[in-house]
DRENVOTI-958689 format. One line per 10 residues: number of its first residue (from 1); for each residue y, z, x of C-alpha. Coordinates in steps of 0.2 Angstrom, whole numbers. Layout:
! DRENVOTI-958689
NUM = Y:Z:X  ...
***
This chain:
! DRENVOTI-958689
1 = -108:9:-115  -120:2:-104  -127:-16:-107  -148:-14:-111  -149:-29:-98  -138:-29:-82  -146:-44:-75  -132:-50:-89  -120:-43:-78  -112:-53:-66
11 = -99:-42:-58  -86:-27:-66  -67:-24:-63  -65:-6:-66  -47:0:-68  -48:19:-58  -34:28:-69  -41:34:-86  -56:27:-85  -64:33:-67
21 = -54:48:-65  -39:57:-77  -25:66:-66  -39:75:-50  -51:76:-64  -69:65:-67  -69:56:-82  -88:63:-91  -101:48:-89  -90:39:-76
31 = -101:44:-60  -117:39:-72  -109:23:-76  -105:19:-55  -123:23:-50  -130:15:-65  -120:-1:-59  -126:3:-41  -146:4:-46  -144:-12:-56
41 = -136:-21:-38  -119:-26:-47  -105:-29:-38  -89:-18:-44  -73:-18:-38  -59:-6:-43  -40:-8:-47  -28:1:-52  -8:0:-54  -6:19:-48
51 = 12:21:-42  12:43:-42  -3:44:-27  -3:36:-9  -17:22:-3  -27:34:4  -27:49:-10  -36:34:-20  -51:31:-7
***
């Protein structure tokens, strides 16, 4: 999943729902995949079209 070089890797969009978490549940890998990103200094930003959960449950 992850890219043998991040230096390759400008920046990621990563959509929350299904991919970061399913329902109040961690999606396996998904922590692994953040701090991998985080080690390799590469920006992330997260998204997500969520209409069920307020702001603040997200953060």
């Amino acid at each position: 999943m992850m890219p043998d070089k991040l230096e390759d890797v400008d920046a990621v969009l990563i959509d929350l729902d299904g991919t970061i978490f399913v329902g109040d549940k961690l999606v396996p890998g998904a922590a692994d995949a953040i701090a991998s990103l985080r080690r390799g200094n590469i920006p992330m930003r997260f998204g997500t079209n969520i209409s069920r959960m307020p702001r603040t449950a997200l953060v």
